[in-house]
Jmol script that loads the backbone (N, CA, C; Angstrom):
load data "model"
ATOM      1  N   UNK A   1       0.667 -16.706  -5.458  1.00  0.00           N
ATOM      2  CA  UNK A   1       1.446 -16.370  -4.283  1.00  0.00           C
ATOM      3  C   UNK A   1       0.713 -15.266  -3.521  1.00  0.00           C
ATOM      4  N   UNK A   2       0.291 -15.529  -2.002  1.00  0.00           N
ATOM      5  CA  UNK A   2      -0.327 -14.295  -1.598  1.00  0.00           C
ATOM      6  C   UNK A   2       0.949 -13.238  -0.956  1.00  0.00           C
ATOM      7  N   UNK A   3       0.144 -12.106  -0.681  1.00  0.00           N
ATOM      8  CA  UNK A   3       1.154 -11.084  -0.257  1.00  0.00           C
ATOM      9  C   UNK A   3       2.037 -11.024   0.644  1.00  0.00           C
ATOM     10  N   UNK A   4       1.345 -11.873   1.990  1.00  0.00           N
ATOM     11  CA  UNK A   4       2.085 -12.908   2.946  1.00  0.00           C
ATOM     12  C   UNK A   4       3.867 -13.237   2.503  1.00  0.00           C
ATOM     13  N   UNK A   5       3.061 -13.710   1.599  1.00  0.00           N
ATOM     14  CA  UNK A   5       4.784 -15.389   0.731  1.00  0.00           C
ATOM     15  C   UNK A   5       4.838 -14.127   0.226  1.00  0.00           C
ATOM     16  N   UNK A   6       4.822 -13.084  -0.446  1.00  0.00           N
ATOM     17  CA  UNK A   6       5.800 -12.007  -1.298  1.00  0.00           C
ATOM     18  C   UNK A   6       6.333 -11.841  -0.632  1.00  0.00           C
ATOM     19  N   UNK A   7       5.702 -10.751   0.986  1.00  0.00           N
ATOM     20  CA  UNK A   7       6.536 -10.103   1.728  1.00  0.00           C
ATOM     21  C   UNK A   7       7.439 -10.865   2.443  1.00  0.00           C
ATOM     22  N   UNK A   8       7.654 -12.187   2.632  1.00  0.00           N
ATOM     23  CA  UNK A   8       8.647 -12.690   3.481  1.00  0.00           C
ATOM     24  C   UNK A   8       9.674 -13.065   2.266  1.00  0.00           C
ATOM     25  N   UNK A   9       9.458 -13.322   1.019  1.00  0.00           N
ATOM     26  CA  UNK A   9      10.682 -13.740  -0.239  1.00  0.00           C
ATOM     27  C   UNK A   9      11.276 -12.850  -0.187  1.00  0.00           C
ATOM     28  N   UNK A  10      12.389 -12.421  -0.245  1.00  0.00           N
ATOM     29  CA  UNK A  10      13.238 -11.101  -0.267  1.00  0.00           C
ATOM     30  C   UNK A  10      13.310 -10.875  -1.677  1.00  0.00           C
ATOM     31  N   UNK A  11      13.257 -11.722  -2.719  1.00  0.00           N
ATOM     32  CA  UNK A  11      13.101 -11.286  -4.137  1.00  0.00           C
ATOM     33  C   UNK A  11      12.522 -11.146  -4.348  1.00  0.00           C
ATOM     34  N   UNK A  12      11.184 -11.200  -3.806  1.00  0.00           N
ATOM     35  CA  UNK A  12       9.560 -10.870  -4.304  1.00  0.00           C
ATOM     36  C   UNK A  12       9.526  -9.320  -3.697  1.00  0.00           C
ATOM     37  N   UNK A  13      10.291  -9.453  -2.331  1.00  0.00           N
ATOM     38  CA  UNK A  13       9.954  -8.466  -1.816  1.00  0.00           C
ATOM     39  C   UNK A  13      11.064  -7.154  -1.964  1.00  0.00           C
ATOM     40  N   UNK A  14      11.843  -7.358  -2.859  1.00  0.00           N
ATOM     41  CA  UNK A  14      12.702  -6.568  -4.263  1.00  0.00           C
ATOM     42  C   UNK A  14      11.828  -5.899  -5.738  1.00  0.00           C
ATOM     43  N   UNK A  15      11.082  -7.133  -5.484  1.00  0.00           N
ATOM     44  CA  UNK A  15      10.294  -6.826  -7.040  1.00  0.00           C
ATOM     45  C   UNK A  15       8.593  -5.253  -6.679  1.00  0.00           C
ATOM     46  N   UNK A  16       8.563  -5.971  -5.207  1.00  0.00           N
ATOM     47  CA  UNK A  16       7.350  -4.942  -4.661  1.00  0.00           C
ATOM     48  C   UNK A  16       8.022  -3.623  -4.531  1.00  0.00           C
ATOM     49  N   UNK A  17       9.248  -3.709  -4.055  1.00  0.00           N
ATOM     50  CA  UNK A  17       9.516  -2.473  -3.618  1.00  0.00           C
ATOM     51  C   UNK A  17      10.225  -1.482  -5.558  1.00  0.00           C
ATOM     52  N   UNK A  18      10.305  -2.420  -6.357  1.00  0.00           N
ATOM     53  CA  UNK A  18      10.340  -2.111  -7.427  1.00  0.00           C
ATOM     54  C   UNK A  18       8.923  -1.447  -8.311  1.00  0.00           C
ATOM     55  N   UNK A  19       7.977  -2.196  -8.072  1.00  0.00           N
ATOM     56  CA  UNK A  19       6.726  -1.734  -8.621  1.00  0.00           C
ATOM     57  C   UNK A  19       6.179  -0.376  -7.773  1.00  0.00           C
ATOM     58  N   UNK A  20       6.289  -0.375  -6.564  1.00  0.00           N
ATOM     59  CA  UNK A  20       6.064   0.685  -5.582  1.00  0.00           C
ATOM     60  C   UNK A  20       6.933   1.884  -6.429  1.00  0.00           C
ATOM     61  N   UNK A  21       7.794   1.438  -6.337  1.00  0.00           N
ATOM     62  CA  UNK A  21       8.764   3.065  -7.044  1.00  0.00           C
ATOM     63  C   UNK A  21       8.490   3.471  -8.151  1.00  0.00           C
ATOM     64  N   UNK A  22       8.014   2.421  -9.421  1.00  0.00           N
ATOM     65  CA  UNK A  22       7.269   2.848 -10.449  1.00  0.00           C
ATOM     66  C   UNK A  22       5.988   3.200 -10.702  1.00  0.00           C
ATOM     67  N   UNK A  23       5.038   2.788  -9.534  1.00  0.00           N
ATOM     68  CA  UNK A  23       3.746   3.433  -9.764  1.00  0.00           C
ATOM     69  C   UNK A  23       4.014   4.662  -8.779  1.00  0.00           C
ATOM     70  N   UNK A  24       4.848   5.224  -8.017  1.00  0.00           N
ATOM     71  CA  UNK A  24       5.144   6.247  -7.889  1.00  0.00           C
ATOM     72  C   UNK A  24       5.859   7.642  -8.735  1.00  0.00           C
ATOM     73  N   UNK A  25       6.482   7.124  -9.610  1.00  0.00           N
ATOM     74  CA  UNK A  25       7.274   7.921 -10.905  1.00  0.00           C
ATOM     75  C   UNK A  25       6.088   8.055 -11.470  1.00  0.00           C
ATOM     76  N   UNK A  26       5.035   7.352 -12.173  1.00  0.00           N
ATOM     77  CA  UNK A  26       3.782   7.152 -12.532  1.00  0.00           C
ATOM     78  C   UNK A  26       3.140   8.277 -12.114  1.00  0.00           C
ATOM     79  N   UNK A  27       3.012   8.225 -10.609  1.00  0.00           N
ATOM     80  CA  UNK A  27       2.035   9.133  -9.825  1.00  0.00           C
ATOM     81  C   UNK A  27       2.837  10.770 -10.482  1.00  0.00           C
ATOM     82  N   UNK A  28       3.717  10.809  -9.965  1.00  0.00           N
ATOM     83  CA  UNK A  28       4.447  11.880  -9.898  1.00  0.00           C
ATOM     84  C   UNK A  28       4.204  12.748 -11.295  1.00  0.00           C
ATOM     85  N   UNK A  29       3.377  13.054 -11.678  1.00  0.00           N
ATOM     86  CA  UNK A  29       3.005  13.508 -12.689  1.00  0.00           C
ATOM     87  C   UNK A  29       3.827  14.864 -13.525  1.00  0.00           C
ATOM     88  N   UNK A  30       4.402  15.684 -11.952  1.00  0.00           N
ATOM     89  CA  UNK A  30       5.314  16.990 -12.266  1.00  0.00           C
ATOM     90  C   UNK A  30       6.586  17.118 -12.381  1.00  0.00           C
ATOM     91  N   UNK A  31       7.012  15.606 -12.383  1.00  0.00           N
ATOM     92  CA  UNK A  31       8.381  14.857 -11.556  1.00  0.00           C
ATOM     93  C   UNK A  31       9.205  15.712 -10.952  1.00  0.00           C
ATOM     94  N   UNK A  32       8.511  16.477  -9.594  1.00  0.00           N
ATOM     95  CA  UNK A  32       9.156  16.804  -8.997  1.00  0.00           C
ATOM     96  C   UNK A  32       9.795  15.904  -7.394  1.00  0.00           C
ATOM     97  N   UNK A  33       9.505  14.282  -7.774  1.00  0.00           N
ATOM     98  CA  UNK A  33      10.026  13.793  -6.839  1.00  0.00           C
ATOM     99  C   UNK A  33       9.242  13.748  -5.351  1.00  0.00           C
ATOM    100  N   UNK A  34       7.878  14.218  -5.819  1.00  0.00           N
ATOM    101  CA  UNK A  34       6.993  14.693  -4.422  1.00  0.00           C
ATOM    102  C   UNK A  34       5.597  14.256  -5.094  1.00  0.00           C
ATOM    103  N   UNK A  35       5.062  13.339  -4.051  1.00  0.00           N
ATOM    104  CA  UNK A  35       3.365  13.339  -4.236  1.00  0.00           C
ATOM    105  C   UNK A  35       2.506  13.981  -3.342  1.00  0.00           C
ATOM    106  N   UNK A  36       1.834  15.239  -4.463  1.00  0.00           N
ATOM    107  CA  UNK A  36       1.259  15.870  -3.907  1.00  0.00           C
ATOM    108  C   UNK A  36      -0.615  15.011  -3.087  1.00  0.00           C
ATOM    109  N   UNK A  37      -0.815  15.903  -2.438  1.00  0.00           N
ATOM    110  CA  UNK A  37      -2.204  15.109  -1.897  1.00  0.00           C
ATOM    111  C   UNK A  37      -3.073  14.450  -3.195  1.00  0.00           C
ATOM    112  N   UNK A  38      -3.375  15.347  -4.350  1.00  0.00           N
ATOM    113  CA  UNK A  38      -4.269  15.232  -5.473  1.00  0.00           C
ATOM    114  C   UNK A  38      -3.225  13.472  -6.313  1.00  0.00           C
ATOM    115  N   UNK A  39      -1.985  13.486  -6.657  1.00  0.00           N
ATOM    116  CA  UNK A  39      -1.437  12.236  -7.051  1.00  0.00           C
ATOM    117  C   UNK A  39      -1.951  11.627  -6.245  1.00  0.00           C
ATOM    118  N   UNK A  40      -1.865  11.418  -4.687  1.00  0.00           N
ATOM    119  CA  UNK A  40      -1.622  10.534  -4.058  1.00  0.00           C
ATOM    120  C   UNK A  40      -3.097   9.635  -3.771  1.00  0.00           C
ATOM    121  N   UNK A  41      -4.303  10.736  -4.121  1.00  0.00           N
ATOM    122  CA  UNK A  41      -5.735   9.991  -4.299  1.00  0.00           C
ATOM    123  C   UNK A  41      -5.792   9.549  -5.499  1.00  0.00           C
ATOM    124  N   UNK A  42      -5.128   9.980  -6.748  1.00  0.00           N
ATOM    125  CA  UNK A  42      -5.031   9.127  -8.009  1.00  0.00           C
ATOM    126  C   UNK A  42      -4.513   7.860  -7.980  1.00  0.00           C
ATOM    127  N   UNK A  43      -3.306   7.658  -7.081  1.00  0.00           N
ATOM    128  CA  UNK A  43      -3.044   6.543  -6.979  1.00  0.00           C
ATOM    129  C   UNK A  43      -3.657   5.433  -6.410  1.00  0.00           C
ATOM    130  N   UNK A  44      -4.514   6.113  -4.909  1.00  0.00           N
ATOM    131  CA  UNK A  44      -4.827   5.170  -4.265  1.00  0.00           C
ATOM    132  C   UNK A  44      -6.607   4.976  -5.106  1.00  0.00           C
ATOM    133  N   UNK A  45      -7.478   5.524  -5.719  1.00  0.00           N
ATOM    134  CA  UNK A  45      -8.497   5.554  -6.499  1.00  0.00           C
ATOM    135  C   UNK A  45      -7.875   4.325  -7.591  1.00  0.00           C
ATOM    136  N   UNK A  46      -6.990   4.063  -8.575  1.00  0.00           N
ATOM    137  CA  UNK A  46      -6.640   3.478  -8.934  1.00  0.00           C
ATOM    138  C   UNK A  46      -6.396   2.246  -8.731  1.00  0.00           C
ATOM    139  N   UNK A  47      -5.579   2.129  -7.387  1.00  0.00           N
ATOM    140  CA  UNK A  47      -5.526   0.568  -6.057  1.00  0.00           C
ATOM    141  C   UNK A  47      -6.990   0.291  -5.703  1.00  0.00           C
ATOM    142  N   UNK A  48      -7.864   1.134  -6.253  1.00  0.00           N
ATOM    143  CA  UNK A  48      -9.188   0.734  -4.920  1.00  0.00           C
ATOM    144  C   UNK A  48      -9.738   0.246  -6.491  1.00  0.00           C
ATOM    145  N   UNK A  49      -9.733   0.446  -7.724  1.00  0.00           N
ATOM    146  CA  UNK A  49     -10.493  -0.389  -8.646  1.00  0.00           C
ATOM    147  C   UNK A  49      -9.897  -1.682  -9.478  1.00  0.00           C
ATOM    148  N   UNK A  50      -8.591  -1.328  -8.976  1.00  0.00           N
ATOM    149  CA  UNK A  50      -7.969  -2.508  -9.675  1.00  0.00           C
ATOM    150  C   UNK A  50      -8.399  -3.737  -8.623  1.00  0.00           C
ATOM    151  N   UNK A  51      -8.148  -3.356  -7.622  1.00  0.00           N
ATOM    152  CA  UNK A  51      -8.965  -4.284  -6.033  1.00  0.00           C
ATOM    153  C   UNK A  51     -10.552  -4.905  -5.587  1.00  0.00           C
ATOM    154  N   UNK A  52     -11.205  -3.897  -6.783  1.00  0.00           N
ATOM    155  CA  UNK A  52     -12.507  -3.816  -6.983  1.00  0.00           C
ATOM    156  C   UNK A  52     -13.133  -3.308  -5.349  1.00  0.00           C
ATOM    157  N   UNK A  53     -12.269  -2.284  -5.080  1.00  0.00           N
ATOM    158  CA  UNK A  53     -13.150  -1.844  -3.955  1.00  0.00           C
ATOM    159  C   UNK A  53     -13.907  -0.579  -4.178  1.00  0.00           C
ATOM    160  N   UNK A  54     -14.704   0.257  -3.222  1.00  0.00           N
ATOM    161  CA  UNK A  54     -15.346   1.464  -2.943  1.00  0.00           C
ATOM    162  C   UNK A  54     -14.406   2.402  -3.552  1.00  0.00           C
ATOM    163  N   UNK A  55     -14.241   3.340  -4.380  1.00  0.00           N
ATOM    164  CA  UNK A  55     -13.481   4.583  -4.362  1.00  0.00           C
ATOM    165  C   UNK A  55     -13.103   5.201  -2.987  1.00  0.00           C
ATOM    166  N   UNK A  56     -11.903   5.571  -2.889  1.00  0.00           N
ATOM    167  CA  UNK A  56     -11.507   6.282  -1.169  1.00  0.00           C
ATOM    168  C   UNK A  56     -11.908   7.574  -1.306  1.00  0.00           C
ATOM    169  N   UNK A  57     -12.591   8.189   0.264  1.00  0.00           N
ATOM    170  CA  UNK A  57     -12.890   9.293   0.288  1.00  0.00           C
ATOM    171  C   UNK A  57     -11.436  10.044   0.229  1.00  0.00           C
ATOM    172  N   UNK A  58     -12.083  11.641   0.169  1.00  0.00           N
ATOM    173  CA  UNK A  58     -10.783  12.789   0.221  1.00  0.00           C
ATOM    174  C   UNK A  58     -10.704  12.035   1.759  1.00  0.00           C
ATOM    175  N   UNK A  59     -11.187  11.769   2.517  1.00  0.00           N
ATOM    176  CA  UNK A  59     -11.040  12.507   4.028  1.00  0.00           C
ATOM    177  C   UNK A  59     -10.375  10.599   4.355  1.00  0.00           C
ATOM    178  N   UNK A  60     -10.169   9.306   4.073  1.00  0.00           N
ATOM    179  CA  UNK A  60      -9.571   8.492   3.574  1.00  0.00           C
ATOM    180  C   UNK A  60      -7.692   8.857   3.374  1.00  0.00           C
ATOM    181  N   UNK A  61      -7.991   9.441   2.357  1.00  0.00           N
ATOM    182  CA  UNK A  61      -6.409   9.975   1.688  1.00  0.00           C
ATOM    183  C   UNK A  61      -5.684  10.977   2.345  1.00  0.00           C
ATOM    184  N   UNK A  62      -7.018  11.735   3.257  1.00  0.00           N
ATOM    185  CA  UNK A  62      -5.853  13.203   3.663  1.00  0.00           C
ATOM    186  C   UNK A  62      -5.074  12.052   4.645  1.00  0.00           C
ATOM    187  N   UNK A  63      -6.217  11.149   5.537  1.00  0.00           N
ATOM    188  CA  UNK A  63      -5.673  10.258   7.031  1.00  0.00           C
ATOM    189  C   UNK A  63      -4.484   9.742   6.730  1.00  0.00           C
ATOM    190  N   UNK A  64      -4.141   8.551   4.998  1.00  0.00           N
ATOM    191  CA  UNK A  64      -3.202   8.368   4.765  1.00  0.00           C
ATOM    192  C   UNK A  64      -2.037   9.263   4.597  1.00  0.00           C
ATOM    193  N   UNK A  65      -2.476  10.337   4.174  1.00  0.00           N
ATOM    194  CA  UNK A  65      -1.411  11.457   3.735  1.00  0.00           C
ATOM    195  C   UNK A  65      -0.679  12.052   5.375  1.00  0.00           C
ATOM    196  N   UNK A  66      -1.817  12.262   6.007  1.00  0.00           N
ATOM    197  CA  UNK A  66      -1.320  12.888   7.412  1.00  0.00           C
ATOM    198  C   UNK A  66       0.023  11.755   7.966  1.00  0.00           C
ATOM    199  N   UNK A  67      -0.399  10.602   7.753  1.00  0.00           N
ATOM    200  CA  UNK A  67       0.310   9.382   8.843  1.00  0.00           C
ATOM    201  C   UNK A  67       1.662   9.060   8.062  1.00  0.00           C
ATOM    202  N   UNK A  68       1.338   9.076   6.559  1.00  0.00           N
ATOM    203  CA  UNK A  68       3.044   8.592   6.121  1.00  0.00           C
ATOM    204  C   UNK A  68       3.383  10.377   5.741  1.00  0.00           C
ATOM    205  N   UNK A  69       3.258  11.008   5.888  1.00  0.00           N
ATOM    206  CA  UNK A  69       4.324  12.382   5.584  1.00  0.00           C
ATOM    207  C   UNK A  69       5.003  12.655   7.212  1.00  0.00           C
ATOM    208  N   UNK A  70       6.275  11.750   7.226  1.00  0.00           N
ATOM    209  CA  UNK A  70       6.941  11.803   8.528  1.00  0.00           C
ATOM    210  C   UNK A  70       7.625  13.460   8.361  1.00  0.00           C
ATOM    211  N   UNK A  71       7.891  14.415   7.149  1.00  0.00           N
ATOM    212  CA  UNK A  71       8.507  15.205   7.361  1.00  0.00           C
ATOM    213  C   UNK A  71       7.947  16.504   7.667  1.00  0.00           C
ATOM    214  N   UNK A  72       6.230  16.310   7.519  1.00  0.00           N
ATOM    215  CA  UNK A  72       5.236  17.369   8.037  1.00  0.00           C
ATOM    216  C   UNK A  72       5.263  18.233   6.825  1.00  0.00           C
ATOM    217  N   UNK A  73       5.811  18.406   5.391  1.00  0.00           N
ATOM    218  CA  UNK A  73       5.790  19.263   4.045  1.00  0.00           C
ATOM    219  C   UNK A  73       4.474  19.079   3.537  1.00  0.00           C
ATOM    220  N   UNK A  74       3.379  18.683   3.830  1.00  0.00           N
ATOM    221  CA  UNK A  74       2.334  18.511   2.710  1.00  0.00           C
ATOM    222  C   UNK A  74       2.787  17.325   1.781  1.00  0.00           C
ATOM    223  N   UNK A  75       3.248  16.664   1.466  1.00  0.00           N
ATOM    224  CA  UNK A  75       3.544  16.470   0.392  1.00  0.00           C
ATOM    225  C   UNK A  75       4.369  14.564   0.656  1.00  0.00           C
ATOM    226  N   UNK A  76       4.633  13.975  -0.032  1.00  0.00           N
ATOM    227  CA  UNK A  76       5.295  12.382   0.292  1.00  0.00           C
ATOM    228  C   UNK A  76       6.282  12.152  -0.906  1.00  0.00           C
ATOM    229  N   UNK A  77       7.589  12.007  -0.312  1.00  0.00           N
ATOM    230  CA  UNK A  77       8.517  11.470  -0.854  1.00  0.00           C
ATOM    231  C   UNK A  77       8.781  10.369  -1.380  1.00  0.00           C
ATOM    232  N   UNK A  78       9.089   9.809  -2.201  1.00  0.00           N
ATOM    233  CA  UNK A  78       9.452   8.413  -2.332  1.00  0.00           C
ATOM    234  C   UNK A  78       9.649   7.755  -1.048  1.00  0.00           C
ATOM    235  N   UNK A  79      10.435   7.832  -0.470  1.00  0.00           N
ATOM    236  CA  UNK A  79      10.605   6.674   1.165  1.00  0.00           C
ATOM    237  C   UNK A  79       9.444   7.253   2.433  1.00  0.00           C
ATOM    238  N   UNK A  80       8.429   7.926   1.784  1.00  0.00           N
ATOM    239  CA  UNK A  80       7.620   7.901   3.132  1.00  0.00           C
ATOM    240  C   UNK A  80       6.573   7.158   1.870  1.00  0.00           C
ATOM    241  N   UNK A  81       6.342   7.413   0.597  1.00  0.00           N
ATOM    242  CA  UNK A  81       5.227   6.637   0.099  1.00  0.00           C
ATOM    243  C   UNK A  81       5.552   5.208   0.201  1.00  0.00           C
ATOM    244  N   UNK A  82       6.736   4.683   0.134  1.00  0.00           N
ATOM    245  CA  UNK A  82       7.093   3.345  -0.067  1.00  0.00           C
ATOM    246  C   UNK A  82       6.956   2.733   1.507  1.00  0.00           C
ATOM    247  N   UNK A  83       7.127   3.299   2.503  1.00  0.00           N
ATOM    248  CA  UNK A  83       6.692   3.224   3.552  1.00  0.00           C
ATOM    249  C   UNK A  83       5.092   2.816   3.692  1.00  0.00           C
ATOM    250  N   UNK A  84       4.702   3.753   3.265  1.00  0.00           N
ATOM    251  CA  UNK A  84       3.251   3.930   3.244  1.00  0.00           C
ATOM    252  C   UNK A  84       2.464   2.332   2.688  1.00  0.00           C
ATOM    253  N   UNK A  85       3.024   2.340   1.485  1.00  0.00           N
ATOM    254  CA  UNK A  85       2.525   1.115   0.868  1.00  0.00           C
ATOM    255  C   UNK A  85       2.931   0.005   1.179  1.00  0.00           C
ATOM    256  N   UNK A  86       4.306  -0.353   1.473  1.00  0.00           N
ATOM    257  CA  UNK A  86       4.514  -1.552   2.541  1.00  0.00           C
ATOM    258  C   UNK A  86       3.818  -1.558   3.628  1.00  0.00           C
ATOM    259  N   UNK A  87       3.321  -0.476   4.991  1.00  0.00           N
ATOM    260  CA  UNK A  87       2.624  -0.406   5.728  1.00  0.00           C
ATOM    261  C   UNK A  87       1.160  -1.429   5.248  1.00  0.00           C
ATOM    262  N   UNK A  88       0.533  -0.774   4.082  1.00  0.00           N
ATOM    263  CA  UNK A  88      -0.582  -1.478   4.072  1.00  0.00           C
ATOM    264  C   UNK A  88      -0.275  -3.035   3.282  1.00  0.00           C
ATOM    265  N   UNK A  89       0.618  -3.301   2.604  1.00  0.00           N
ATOM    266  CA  UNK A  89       0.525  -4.416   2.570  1.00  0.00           C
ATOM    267  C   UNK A  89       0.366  -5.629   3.529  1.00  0.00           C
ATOM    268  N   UNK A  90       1.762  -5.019   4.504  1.00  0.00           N
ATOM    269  CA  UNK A  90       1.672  -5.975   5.766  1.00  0.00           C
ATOM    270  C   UNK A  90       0.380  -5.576   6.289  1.00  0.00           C
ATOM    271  N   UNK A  91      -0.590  -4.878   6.287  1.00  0.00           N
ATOM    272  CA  UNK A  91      -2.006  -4.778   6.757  1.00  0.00           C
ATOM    273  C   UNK A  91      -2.796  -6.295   6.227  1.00  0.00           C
ATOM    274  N   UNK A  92      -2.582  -6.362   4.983  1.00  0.00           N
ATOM    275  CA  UNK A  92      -3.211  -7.340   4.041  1.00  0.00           C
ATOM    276  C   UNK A  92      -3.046  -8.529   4.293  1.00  0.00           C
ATOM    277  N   UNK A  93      -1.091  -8.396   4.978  1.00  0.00           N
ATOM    278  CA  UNK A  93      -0.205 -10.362   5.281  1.00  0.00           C
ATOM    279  C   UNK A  93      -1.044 -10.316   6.635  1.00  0.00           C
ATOM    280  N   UNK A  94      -1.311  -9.486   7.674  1.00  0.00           N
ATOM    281  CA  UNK A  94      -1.641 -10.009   8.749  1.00  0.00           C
ATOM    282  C   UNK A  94      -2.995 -10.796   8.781  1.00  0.00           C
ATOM    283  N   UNK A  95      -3.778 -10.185   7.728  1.00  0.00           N
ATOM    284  CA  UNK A  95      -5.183 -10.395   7.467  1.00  0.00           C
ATOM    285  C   UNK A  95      -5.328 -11.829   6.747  1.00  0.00           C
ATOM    286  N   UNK A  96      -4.292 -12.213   6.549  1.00  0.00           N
ATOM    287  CA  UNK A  96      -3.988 -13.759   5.291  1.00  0.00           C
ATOM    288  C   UNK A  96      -3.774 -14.339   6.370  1.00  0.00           C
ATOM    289  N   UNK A  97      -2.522 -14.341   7.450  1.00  0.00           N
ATOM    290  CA  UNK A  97      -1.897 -14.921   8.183  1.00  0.00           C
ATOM    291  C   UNK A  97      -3.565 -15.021   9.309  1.00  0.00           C
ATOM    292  N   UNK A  98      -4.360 -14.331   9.544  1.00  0.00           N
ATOM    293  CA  UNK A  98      -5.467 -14.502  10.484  1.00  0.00           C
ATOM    294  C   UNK A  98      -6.361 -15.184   9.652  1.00  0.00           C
ATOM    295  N   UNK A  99      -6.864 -15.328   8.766  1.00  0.00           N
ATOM    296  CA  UNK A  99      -8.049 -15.889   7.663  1.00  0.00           C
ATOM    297  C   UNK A  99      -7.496 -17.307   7.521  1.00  0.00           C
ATOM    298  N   UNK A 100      -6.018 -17.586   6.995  1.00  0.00           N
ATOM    299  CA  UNK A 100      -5.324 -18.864   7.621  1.00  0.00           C
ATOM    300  C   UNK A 100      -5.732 -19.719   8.788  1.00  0.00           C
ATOM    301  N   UNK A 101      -4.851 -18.900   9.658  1.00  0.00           N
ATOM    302  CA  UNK A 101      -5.284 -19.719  11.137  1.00  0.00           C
ATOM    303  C   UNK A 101      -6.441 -20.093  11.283  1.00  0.00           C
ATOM    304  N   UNK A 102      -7.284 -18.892  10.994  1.00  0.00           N
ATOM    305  CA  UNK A 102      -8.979 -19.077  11.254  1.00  0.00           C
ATOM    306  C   UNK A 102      -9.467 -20.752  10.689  1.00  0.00           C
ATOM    307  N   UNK A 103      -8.695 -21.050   9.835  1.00  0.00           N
ATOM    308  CA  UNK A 103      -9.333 -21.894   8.199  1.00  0.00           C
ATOM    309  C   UNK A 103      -9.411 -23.258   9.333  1.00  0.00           C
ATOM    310  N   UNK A 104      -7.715 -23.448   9.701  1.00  0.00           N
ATOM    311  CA  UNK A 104      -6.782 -24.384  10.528  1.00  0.00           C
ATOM    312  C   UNK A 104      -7.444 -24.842  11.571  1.00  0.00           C
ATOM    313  N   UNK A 105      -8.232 -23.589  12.385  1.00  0.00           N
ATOM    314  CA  UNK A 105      -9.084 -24.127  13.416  1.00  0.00           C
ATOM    315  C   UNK A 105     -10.539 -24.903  13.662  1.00  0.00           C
ATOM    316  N   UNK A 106     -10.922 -23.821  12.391  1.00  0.00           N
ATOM    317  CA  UNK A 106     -12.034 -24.495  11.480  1.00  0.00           C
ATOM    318  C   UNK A 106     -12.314 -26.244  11.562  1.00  0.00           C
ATOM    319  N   UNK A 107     -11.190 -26.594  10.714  1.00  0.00           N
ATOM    320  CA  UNK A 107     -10.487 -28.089  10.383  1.00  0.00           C
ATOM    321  C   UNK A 107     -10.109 -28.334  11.604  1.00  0.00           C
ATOM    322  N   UNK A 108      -9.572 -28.176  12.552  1.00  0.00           N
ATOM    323  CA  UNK A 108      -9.175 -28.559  13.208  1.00  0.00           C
ATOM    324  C   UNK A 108     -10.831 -29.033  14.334  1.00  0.00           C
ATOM    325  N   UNK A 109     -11.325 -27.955  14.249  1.00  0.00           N
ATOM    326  CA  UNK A 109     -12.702 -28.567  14.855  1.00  0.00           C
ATOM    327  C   UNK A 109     -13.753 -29.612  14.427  1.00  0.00           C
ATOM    328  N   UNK A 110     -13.499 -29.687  13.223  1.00  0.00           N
ATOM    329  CA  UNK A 110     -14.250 -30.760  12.152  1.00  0.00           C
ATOM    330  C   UNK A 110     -14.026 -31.713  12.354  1.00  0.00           C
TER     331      UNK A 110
END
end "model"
wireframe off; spacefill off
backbone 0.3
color backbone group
């Protein structure tokens, strides 16, 4: 199932927003309910090898950190990280939903 078909299943997209909250408790190392900048590159260092990508720079994580901390504390709450990570998923469905079409036209020119 790509991330696409998760995010539009509402039970799939129950189960994401379930795993999101646990690799956040995860992150949260002090459980004070807050990911600090240093969790929040553990986490995403973690997403980037399980993905088999590049390690993210600091300067990567602060950009993420700057854009989902809607409350300006330093720091990300559960509903601005879960934000955060739905944000990039639908980054990922749009990129399926375009690599798709692309395929369609492909075939369609053949």
């Amino acid at each position: 199932m790509t991330i696409r078909e998760r995010l539009e299943n509402q039970d799939e997209r129950k189960k994401i927003e379930s795993e999101i909250r646990q690799m956040f408790e995860k992150a949260d190392k002090n459980g004070t309910g807050l990911l600090s900048f240093g969790e929040l590159y553990r986490v995403c260092l973690e997403i980037n090898t399980k993905i088999n990508k590049e390690p993210p720079t600091e300067g990567d994580v602060k950009k993420l950190m700057t854009e989902a901390d809607t409350n300006k504390d330093g720091l990300l709450n559960l509903t601005e990280f879960t934000a955060l990570m739905f944000g990039n998923l639908e980054k990922i469905a749009e990129a399926e939903r375009q690599l798709e079409a692309s395929k369609k036209e492909e075939k369609a020119r053949n």
